[in-house]
C-alpha positions as CSV (number, residue, x, y, z in Angstrom):
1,X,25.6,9.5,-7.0
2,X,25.3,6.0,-9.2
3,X,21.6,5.6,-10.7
4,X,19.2,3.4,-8.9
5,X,17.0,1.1,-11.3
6,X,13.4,0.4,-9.8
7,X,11.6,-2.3,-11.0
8,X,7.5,-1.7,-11.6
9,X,7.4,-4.5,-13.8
10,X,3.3,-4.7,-12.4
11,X,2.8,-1.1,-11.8
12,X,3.8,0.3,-15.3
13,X,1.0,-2.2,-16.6
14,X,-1.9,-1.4,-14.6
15,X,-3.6,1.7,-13.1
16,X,-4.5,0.2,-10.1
17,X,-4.1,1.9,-6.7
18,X,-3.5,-0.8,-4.2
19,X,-1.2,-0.1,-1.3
20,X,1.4,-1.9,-3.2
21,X,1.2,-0.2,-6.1
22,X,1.0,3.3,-4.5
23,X,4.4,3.0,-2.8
24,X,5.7,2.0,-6.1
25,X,4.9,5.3,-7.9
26,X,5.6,7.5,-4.9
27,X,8.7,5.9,-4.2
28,X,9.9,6.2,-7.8
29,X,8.7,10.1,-7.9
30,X,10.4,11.0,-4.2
31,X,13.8,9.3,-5.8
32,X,13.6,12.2,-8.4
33,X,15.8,12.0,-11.3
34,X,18.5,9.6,-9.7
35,X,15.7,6.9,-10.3
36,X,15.5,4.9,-13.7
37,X,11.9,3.2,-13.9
38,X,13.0,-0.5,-15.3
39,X,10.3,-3.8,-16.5
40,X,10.5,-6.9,-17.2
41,X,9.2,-7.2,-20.7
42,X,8.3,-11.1,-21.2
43,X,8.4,-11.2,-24.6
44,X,11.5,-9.3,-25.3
45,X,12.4,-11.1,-22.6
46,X,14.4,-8.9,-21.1
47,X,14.7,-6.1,-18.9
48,X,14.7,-2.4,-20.3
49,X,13.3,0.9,-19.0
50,X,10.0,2.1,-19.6
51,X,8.5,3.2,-22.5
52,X,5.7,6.3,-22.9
53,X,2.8,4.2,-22.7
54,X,3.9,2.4,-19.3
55,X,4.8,6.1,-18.1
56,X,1.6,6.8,-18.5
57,X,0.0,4.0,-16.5
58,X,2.2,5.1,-13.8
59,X,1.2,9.2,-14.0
60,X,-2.5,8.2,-14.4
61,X,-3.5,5.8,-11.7
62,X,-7.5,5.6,-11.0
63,X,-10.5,4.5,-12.3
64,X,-10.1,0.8,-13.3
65,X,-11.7,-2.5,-11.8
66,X,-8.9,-4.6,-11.9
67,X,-5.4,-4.8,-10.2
68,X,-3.9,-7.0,-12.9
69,X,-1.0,-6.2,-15.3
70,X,-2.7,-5.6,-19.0
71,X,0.2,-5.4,-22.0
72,X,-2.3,-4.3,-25.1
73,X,-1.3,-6.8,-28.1
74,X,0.6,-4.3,-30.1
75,X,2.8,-4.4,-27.4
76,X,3.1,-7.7,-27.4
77,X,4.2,-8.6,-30.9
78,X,6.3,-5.6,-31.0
79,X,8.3,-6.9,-27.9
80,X,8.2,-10.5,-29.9
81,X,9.9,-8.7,-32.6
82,X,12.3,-7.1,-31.1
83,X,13.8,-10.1,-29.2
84,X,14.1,-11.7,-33.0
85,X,15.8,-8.9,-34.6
86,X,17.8,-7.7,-31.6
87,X,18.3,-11.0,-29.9
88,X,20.7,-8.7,-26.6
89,X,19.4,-7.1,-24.0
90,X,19.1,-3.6,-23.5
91,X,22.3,-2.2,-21.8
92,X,21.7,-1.0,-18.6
93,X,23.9,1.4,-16.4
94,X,26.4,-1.2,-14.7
95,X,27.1,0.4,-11.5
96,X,23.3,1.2,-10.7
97,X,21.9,-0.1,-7.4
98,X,18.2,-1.4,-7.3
99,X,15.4,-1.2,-5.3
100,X,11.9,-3.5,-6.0
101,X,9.2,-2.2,-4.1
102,X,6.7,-4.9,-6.0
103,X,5.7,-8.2,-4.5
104,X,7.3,-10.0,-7.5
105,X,5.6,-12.8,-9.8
106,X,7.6,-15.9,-10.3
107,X,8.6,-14.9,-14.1
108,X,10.1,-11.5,-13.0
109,X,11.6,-14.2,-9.9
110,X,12.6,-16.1,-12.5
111,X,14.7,-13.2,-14.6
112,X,15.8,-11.4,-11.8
113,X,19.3,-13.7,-11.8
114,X,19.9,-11.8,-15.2
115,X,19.7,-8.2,-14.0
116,X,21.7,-9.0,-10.7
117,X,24.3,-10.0,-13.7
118,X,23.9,-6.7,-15.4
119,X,24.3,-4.7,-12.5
120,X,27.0,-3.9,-9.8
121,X,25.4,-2.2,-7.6
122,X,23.6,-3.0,-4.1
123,X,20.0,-5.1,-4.4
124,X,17.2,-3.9,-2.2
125,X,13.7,-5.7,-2.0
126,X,10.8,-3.9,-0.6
127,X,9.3,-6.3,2.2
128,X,5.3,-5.1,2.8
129,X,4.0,-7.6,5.2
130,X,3.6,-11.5,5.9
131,X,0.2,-11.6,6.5
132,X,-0.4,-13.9,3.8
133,X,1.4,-16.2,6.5
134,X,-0.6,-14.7,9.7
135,X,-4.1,-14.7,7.6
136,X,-4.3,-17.2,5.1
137,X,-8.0,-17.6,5.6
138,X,-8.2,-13.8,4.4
139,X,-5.9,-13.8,1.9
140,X,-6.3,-15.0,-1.6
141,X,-5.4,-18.9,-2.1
142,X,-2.9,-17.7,-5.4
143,X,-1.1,-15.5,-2.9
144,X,-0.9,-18.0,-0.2
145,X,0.3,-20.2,-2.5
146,X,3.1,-18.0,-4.1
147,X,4.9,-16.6,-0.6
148,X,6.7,-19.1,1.0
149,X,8.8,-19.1,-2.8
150,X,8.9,-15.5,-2.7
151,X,10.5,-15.0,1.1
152,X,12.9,-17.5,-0.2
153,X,13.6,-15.6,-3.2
154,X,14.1,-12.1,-0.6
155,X,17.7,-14.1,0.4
156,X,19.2,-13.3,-3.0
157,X,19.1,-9.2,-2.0
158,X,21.6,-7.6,-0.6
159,X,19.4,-6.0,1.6
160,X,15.6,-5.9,2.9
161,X,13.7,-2.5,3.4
162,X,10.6,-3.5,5.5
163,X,7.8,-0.8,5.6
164,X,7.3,-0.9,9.5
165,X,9.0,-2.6,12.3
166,X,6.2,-5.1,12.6
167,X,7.0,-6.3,9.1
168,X,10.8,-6.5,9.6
169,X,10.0,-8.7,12.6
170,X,7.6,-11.1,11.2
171,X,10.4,-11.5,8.0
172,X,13.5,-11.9,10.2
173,X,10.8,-14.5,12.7
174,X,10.3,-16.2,9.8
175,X,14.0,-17.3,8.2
176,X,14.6,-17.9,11.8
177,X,12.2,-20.1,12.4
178,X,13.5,-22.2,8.6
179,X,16.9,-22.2,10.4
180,X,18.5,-20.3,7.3
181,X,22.2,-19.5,8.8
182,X,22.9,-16.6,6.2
183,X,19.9,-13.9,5.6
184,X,20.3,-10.2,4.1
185,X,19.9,-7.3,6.9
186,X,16.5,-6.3,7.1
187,X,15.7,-2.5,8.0
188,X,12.4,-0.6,9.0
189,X,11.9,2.4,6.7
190,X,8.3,3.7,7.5
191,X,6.8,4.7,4.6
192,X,5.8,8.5,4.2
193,X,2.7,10.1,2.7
194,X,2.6,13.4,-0.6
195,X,0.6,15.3,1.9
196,X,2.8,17.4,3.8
197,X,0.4,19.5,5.7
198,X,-2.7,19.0,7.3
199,X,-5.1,21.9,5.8
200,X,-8.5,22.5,7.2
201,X,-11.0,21.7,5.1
202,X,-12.7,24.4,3.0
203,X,-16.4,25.4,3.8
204,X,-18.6,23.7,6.3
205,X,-18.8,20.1,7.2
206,X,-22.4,18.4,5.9
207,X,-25.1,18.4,8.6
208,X,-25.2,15.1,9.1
209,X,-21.0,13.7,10.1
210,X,-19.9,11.7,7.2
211,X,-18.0,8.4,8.2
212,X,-14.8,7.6,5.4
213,X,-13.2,4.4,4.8
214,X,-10.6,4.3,2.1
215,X,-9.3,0.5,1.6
216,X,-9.2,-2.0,-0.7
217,X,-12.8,-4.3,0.1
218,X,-11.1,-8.1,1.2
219,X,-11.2,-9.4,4.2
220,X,-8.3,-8.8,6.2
221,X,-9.4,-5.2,5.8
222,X,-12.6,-6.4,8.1
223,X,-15.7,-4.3,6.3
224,X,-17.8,-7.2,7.7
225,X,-17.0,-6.3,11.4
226,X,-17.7,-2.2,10.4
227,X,-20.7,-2.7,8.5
228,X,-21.9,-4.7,12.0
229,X,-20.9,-1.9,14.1
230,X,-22.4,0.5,11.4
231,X,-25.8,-0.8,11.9
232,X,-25.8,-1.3,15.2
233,X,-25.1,2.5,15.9
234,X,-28.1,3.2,13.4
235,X,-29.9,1.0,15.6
236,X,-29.2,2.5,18.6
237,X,-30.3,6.3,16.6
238,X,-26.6,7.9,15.7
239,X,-27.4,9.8,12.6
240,X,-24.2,9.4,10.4
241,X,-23.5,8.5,6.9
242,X,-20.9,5.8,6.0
243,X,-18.9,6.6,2.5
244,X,-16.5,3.5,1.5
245,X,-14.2,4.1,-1.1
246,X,-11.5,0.7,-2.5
247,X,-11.4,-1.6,-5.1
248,X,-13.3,-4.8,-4.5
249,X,-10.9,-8.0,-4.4
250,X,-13.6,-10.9,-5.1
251,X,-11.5,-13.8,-4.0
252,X,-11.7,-12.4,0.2
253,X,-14.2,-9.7,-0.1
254,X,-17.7,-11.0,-2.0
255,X,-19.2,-11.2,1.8
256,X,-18.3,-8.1,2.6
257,X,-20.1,-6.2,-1.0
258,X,-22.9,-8.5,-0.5
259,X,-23.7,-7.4,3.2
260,X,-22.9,-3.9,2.0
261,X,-25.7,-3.9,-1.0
262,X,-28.3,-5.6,1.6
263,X,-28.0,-2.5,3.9
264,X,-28.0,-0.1,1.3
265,X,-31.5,-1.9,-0.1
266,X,-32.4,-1.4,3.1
267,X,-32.2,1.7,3.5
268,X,-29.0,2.3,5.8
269,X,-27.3,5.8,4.6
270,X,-24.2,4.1,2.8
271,X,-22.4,4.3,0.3
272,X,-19.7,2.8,-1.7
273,X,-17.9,4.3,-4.2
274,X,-15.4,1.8,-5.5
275,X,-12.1,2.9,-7.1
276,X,-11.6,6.6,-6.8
277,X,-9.8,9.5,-8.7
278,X,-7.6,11.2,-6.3
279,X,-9.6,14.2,-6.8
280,X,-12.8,12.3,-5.5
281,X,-10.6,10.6,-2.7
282,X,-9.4,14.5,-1.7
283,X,-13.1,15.8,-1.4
284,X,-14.1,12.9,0.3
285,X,-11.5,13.6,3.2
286,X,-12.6,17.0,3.4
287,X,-16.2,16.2,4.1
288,X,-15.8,13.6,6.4
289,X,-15.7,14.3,10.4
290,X,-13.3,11.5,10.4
291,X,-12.3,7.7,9.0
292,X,-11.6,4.6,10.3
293,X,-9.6,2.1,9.4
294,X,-11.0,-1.5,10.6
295,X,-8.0,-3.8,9.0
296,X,-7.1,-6.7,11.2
297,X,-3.5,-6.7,10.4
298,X,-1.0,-4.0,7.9
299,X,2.0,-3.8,6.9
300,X,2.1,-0.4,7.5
301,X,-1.4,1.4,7.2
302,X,-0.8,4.3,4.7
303,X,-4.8,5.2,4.9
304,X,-4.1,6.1,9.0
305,X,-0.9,8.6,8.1
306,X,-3.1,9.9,5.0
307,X,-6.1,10.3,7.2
308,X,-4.5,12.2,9.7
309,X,-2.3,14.0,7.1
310,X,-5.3,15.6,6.1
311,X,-6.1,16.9,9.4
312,X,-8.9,14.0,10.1
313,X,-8.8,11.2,13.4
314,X,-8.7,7.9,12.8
315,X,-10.3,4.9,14.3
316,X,-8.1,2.1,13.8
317,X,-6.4,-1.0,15.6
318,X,-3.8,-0.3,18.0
319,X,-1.6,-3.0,17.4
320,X,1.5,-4.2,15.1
321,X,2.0,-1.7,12.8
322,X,-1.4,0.1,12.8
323,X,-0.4,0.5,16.0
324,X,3.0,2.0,15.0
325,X,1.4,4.7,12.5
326,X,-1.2,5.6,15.4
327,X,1.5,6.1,17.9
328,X,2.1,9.8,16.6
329,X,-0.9,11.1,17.4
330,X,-4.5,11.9,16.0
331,X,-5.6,8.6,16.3
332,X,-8.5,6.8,18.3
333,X,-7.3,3.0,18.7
334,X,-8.5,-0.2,19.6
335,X,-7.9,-3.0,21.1
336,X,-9.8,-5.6,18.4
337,X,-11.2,-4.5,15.8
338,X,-14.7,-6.6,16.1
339,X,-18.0,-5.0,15.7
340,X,-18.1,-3.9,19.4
341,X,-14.9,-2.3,19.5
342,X,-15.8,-0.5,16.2
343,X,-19.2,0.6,17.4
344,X,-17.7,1.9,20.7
345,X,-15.2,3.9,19.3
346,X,-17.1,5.6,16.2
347,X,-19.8,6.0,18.9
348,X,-17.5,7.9,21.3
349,X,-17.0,10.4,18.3
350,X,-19.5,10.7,17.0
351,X,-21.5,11.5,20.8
352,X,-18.3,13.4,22.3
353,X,-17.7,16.8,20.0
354,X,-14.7,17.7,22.4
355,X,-12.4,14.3,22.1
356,X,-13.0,14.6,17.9
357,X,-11.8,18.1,18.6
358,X,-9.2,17.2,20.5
359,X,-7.7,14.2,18.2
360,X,-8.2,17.0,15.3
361,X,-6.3,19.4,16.9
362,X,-3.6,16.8,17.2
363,X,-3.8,15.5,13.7
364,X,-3.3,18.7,12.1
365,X,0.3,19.5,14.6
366,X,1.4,15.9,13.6
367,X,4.8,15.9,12.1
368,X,4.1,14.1,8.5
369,X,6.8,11.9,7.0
370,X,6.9,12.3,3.5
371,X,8.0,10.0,0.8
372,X,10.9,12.3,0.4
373,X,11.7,11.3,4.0
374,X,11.4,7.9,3.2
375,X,13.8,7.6,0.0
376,X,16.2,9.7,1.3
377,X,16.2,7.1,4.1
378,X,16.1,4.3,1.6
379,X,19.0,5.7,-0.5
380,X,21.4,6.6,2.1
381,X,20.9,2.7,3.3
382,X,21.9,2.2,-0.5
383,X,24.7,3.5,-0.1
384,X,25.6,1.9,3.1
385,X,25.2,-1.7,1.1
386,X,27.5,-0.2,-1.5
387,X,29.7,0.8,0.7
388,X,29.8,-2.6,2.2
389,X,30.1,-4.2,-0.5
390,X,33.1,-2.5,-1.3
């Protein structure tokens, strides 16, 4: 089988854990040894495989405040160097294929002509989701202003894997909508999660149920809407305790960590634990009767499929492709995720032991696609391109 390249220009420079930046690593881990982990390197300018250090931002994720790509400044005069005394690029294995499973910027846009020149093998661009098209109100104004370039720049692959089948559609709506007579295929390949199994958690759950959130704190994620609904059940006397784990994104999510201190000055039992270990993440999941998920819109929900991977329901929206990770079971959905139909449905859990039995019981039968599943999807469609391609 011809080696596939896989571009984490951003993720090999950060130890973020954004949805983004999670499929990247998994995706590159599931493709096993087949998979060479390639960057962009601006000022070598040029394209080359990772080095140790960037190895290590990818096998350390956790524990930082930022989601921006950091070079350190050795790093950047040694690159500086190396383009002066080596002016020619790194060779790179001619016959690979590649897959980018990064939202690009517009300087790796800029150099990907040169590695499509360096290569023979099929192109395949990871499409996430267009909700910086659907949302722009909740999306930051740098990414709204970046994507109608970068869903242009999607026609120069040979081929587009979209994480859910709501994605593909709102891609192929798209270019249909600009008219554009020629486009790549687009294919859904669902995502898959590391956690095989669901498990039953070990020892007893805490006396009083603990509520989990895992997400990323903006505002298509909606924390406003389930900090309402979390006070109005306190109101009304449920005796919970609500645990939020995510990085904050300032631009879309200030409201959200402001309301969220006010409550906890208050009094409210809340807590927020910002960017997380994945030991801390693991433990959280095992304490907690269950998690919801209130994101308006996804383009594929990994923290529904991780929830219920675990063994542990979900309350999340029922439509597009929240919807479409629900649909297997273990899952308590919504119509709209406002404060009302939050409060009803962590209310109905919360008061009715049998149906959070129930939607347990199904969680932990739920088949789990792995990321396995999913690059052994993604490659074989690889080879289909190549094939094509002749």
């Amino acid at each position: 089988m011809p080696p596939v390249l896989v571009d984490l220009s951003h993720t090999s420079h950060t130890r973020a854990r954004t949805g983004v930046q999670r499929v990247a690593r998994s995706l590159r881990n599931a493709l096993g040894a087949e998979a060479i982990a390639i960057t962009h390197d601006p000022h070598r300018r040029a394209w080359r495989p990772l080095e140790a250090w960037e190895e290590a931002n990818l096998a350390h994720p956790g524990g930082t405040t930022g989601r921006g790509a950091r070079w350190p400044l050795a790093r950047r005069w040694l690159g500086t160097f190396r383009r002066l005394r080596h002016p020619e690029a790194p060779p790179l294995p001619a016959n690979a294929g590649l897959i980018v499973p990064e939202i690009f910027s517009p300087g790796v846009a800029a150099a990907l002509p040169a590695l499509f020149r360096a290569t023979a093998g099929p192109r395949v661009a990871i499409f996430h989701d267009a909700i910086a098209l659907r949302l722009p109100e909740l999306t930051p104004p740098g990414t709204v202003a970046r994507f109608p370039a970068y869903l242009q720049e999607l026609l120069d692959f040979d081929g587009i894997a979209a994480v859910s089948a709501d994605s593909r559609d709102a891609l192929v709506d798209y270019w249909r909508w600009l008219g554009i007579p020629r486009t790549p295929p687009v294919r859904a390949i669902p995502l898959g999660t590391d956690l095989e199994a669901a498990s039953p958690p070990a020892g007893a759950l805490p006396e009083t149920p603990l509520v989990l959130c895992v997400g990323s704190i903006e505002g298509r994620k909606n924390h406003l809407a389930l900090l309402e609904a979390a006070e109005r059940l306190w109101d009304r006397g449920f005796r919970f305790e609500l645990r939020l784990i995510g990085l904050l994104q300032p631009a879309t999510g200030a409201r959200a960590l402001a309301r969220l201190r006010a409550l906890q000055a208050a009094g409210r039992p809340l807590r927020h634990d910002g960017p997380a270990e994945d030991a801390t993440v693991a433990a959280a999941y095992a304490a907690c009767s269950f998690t919801v998920y209130p994101s308006i819109a996804e383009g594929f929900g990994l923290p529904v499929l991780e929830s219920v991977a675990r063994g542990k329901p979900c309350v999340c929206s029922g439509r597009g492709a929240l919807g479409e990770a629900a649909a297997g079971g273990g899952c308590l959905t919504m119509r709209e995720a406002t404060p009302d139909g939050l409060a009803e449905a962590i209310g109905r859990l919360l008061a009715e032991p049998a149906l959070l039995a129930e939607l347990t019981a199904a969680a932990r039968r739920r088949p789990i696609r792995t990321w396995r599943d999913h690059a052994t999807e993604l490659d074989g469609w690889l080879s289909e391109l190549r094939s094509a391609r002749g």
